[in-house]
C-alpha positions in Angstrom: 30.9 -213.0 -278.2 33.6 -210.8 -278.7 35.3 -209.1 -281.6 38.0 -211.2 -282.6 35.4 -214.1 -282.5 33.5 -212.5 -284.4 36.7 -211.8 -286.9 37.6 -215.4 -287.1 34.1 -216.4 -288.1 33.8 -213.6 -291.2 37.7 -214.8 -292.0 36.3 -218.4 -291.7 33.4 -217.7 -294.4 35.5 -215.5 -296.3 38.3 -218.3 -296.8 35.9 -221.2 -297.3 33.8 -218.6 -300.5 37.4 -218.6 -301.8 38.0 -222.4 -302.2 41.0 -222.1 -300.0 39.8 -224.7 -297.7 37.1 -226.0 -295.5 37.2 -224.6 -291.7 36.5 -226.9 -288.5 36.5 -225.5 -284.7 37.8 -227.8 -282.3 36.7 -226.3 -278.5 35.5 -227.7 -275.1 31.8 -226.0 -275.7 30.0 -226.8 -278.5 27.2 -224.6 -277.0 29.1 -221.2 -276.8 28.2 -218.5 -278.7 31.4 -219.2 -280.9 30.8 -222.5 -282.2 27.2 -221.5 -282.2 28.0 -219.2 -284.7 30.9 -220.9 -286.2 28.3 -223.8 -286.9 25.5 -221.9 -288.2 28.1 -221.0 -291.1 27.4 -224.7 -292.0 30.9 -225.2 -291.2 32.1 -228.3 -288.6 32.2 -227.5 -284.7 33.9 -230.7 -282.6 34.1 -231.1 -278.8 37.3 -231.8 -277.4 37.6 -231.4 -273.4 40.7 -229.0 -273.0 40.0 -227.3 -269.6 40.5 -229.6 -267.4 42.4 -232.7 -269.2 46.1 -233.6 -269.5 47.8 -232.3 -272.5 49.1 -234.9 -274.0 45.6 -237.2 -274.3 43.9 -234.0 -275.0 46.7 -233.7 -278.1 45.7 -237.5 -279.1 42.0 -237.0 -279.4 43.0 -233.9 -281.8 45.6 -235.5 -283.7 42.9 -238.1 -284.5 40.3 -235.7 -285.3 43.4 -233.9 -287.7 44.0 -237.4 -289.2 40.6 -238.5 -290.0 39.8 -234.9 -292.0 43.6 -234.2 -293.3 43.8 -230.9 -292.0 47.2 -228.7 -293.3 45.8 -225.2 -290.5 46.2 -225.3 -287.2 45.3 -222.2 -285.0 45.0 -221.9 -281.3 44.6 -218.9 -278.5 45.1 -219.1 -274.8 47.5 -220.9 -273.0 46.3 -224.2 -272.4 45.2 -225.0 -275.9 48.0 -223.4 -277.7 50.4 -226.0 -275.8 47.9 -228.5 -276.8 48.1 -227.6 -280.3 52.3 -227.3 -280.0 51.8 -231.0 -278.6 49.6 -232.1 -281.7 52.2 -230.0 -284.4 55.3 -231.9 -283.3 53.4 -235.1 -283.8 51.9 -233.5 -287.3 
């Protein structure tokens, strides 16, 4: 796992201590190190296929998931996802 997962996870715990609001990870591999350790927080990790998957039912299944927890934060890295998430913020 590298550092800015590692970063995200410690901002992730620092956040939720705070009250500011409860964080989810939405990724294609709920067995990575990642959501491993983003789970073992206590927080929520989901399983969305990305990798492969058209964008736009990709963006449905996520908009659903956004719906059913009213989440306000979306954050997204690499290039696939992040057009993904673009996708699921015009519909947001």
């Amino acid at each position: 796992m590298g550092g800015i997962q590692w970063q995200i996870v410690k901002l992730a715990e620092k956040l939720f201590s705070r009250g500011c609001f409860r964080p989810a990870l939405i990724t294609t591999d709920k067995q990575s190190p990642f959501a491993q350790a983003f789970g073992g927080c206590g927080f929520e990790v989901l399983s969305v296929p990305m990798g492969n998957a058209k964008i736009i039912p990709a963006a449905r299944q996520i908009l659903h998931i956004l719906e059913d927890r009213n989440v306000a934060v979306i954050q997204t890295h690499l290039l696939r996802e992040s057009l993904i998430g673009r996708a699921v913020r015009k519909k947001r």
